[in-house]
C-alpha positions in Angstrom: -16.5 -7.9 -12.9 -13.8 -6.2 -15.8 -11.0 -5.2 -13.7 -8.2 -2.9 -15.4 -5.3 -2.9 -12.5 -2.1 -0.5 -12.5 0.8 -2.0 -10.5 0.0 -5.7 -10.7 3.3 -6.4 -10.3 3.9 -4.3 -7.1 4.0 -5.1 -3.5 0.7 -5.0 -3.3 -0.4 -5.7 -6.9 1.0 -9.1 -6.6 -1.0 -9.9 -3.9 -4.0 -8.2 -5.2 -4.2 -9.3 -8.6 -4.3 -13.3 -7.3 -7.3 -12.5 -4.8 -9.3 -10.3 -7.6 -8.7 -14.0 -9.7 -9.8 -15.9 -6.8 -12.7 -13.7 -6.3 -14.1 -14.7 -9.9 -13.0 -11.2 -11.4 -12.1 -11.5 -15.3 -8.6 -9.5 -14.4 -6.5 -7.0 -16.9 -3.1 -5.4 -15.8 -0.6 -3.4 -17.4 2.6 -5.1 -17.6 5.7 -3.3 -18.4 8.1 -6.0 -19.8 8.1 -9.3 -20.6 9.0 -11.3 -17.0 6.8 -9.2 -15.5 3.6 -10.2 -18.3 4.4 -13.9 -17.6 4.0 -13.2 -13.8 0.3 -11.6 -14.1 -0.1 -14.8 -17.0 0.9 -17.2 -14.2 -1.3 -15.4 -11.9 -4.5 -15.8 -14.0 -4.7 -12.3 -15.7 -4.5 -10.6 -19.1 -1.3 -9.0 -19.5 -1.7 -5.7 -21.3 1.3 -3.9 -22.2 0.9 0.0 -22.3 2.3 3.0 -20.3 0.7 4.4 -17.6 1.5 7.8 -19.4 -0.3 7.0 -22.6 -4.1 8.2 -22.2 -4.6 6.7 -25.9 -3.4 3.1 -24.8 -5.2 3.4 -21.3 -8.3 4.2 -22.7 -8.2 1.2 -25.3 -7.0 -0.8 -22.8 -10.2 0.2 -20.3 -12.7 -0.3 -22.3 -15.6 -2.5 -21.4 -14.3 -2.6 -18.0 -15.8 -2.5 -15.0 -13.4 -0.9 -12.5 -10.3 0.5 -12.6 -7.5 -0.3 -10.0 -4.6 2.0 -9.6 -1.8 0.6 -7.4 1.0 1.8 -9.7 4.2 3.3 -7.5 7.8 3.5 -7.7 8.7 3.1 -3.7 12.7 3.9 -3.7 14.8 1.4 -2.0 15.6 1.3 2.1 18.9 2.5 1.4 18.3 5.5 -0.8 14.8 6.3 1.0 16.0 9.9 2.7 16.8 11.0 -0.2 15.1 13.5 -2.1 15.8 12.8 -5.6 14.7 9.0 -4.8 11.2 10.0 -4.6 11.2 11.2 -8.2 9.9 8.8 -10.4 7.3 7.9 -7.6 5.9 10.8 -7.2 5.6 11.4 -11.0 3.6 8.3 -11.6 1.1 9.3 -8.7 0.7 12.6 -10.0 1.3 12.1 -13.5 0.4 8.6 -13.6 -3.1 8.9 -12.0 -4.1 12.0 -14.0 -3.3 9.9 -17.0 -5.5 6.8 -15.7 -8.5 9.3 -14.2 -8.5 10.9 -18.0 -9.0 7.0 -19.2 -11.2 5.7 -17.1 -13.4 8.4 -17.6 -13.1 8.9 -21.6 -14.1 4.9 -21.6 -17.0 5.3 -19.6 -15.9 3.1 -16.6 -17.7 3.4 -13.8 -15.7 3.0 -10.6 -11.8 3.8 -9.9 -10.1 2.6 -6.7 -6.9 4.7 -6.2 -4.3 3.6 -3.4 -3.1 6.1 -1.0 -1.2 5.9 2.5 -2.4 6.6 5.8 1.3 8.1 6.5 -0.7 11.8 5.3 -1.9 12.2 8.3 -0.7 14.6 11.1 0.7 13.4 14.0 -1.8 12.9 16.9 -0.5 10.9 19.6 -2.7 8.1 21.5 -5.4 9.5 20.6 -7.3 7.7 17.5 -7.3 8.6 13.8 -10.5 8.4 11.4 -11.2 9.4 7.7 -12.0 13.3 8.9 -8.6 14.1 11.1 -6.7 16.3 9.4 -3.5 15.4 7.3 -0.1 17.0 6.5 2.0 18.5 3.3 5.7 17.1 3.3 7.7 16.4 -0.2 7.2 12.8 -0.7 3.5 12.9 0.2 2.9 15.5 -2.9 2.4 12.3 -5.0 -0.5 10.8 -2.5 -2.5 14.3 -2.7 -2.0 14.2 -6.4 -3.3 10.8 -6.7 -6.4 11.7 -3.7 -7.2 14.5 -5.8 -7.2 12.5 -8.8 -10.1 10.3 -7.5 -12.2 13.2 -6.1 -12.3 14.3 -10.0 -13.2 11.4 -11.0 -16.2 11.1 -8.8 -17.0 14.8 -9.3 -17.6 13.5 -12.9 -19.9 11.3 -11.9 -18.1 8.2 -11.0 -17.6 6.0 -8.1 -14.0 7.3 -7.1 -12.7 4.8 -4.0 -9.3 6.2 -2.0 -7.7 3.4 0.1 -5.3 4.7 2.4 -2.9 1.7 3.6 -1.0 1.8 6.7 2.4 0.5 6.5 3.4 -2.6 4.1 4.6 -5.4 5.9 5.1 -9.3 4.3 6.4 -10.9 0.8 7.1 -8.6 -1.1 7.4 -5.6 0.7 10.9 -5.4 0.2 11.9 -3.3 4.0 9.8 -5.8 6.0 11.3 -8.6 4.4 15.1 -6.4 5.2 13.6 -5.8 8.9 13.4 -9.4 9.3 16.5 -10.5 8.3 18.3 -8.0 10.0 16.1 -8.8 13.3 17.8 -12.3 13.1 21.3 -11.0 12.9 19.9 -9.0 16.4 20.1 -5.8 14.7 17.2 -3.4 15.5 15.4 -1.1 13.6 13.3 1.1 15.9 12.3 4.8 13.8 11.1 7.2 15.9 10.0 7.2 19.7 8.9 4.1 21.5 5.9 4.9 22.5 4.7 6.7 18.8 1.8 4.5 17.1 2.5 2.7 14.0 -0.5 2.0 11.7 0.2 -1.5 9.6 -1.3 -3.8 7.1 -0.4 -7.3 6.4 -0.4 -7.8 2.3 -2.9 -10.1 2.4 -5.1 -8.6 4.2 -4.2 -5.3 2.0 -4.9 -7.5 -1.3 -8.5 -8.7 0.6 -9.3 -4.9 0.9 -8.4 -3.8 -2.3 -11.3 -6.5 -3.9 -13.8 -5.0 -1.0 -13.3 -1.7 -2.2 -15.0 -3.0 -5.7 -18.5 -2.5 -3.4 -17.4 0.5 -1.8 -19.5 3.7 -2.1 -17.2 6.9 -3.1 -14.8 8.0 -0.8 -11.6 8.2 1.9 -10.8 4.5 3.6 -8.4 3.9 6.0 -7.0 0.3 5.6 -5.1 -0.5 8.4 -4.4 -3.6 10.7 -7.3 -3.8 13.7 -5.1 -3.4 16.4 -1.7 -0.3 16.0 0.9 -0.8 18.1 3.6 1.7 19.4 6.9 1.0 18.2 8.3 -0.7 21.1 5.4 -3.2 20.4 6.4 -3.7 17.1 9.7 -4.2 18.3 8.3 -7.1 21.0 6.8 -8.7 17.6 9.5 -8.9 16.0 11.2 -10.7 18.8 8.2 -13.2 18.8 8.1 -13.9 15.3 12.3 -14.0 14.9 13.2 -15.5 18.0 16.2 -12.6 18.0 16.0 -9.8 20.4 18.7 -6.9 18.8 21.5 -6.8 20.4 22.0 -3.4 18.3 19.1 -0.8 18.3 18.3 2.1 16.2 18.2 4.4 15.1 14.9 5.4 17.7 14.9 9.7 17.9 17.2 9.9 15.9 15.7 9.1 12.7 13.8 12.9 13.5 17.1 14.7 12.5 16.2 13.8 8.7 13.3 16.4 9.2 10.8 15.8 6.1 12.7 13.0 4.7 11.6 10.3 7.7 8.5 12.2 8.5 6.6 9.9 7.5 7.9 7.0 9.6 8.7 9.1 13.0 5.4 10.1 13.6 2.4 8.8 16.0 -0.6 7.2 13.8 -3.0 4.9 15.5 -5.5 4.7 12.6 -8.6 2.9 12.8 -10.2 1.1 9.9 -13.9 1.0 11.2 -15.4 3.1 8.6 -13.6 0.6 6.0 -14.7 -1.9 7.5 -18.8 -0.9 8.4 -18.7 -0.2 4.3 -17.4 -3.6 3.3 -17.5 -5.5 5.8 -13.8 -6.3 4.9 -12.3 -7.7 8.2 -7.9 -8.5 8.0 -7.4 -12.0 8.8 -4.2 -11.3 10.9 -5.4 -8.0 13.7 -1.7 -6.9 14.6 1.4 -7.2 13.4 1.7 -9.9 16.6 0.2 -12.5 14.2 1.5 -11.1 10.9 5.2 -11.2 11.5 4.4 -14.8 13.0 2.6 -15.8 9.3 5.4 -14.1 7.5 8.3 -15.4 9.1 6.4 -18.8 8.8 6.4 -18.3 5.1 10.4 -17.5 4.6 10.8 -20.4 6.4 8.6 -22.8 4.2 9.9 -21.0 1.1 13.4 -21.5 2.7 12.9 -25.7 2.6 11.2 -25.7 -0.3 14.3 -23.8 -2.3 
């Protein structure tokens, strides 16, 4: 297939754009400078270099494709994540952003759009399991994800095949706080959010980038893409220890995080999403179930990438 990607450059789209090579797909992404066009070149794809605001230049750019793939974001950094005014430019690029690549796509006449999401809408629910249908919340920061959701559901309304993958938490190269977690972990320094016994709904990157060329088969509509196994927090914690060999000798910040309201919402809360519906569609399966043998494969990788630089 065409692909035209958004975000190749990303957390994800770095991943993503290698595996939609690998797969045989004749790959296009918008690149917004010059370091970042050699990176997609080195990668195997067609730089093309165009704002994701321009609905002109999209729609040029689309043309003759097969499927569009919209992983553009603007994540703010760990240390400016609570606050408001960080989420800005984020949010205006999935709102914004998406209505400018849903106007392209369909003006060109592509068939299929996959938009990425986060399962971090949902509501908190505890133990007990999340699907596609369980009902999911309103906070500030998630106003771009609705934006971009409802983005897709016009584009299929218009007759397209409008894909929604909602990805559990980043973790791996290039996700810039699980690589952060990880270091601090081996200076024993915890970093627990929310209580101990809350769910937390992960995906390893590569397993993310594996879903994200599955989706290209997909029929139209809401995915959960998620590790196979969620573990509470003070799991996590436990495979951390594994995988760092450095139990925290200084935890936190655990219930307190909660005091930050709507701004850590997002992290505080129980999710223990499953991925079966995903996964009955595609039959897209991550390679790595937990975060038990992710953090193992990551921390394996900073070590090889250690001895090699």
């Amino acid at each position: 297939m065409r692909i035209f990607a958004t975000g190749g450059t990303g957390a994800i789209g770095r991943h993503a754009v290698p595996a939609l090579v690998a797969a045989g797909h004749d790959v296009r992404a918008l690149a917004r400078s010059e370091p970042k066009a050699r990176q997609l070149t080195a990668q195997g794809a067609h730089p093309v270099r165009v704002s994701i605001f321009d609905r002109d230049g999209l729609a040029t750019a689309i043309t003759a494709c097969d499927a569009v793939i919209n992983l553009a974001s603007s994540l703010p950094s760990t240390a400016s994540f609570i606050r408001p005014s960080a989420w800005d430019e984020c949010t205006r690029i999935r709102t914004e952003g998406s209505a400018a690549v849903v106007d392209a796509t369909l003006r060109a006449g592509v068939p299929r759009l996959v938009q990425e999401s986060v399962a971090m809408i949902y509501r908190d629910n505890g133990v007990r399991w999340i699907d596609e249908a369980s009902p999911v919340d309103h906070y500030p920061i998630a106003t771009g994800n609705h934006a971009a959701e409802a983005n897709a559901h016009r584009f299929a309304a218009a007759g397209g095949v409008g894909v929604v993958l909602r990805f559990g938490l980043f973790y791996g190269l290039g996700a810039d706080h699980s690589e952060q977690i990880v270091a601090l972990r081996r200076r024993h320094i915890g970093t627990t959010i929310g209580a101990q016994n809350a769910y937390q709904s992960s995906i390893y990157l590569p397993d993310a980038a594996a879903a994200v060329v599955a989706a290209l088969s997909a029929p139209s509509g809401v995915y959960n893409v998620v590790d196979d196994q969620p573990v509470t927090r003070r799991e996590h914690a436990a495979a951390l220890a594994a995988a760092t060999g450095a139990r925290p000798w200084v935890p936190g910040p655990g219930r307190l995080a909660r005091l930050f309201g709507d701004r850590t919402t997002s992290l505080t809360r129980s999710l223990r999403v499953s991925n079966a519906r995903f996964r009955n569609a595609t039959g897209w399966q991550p390679r790595f179930p937990s975060v038990r043998e992710g953090y193992l494969d990551m921390t394996a990788q900073i070590e090889a990438s250690r001895r090699r630089g």
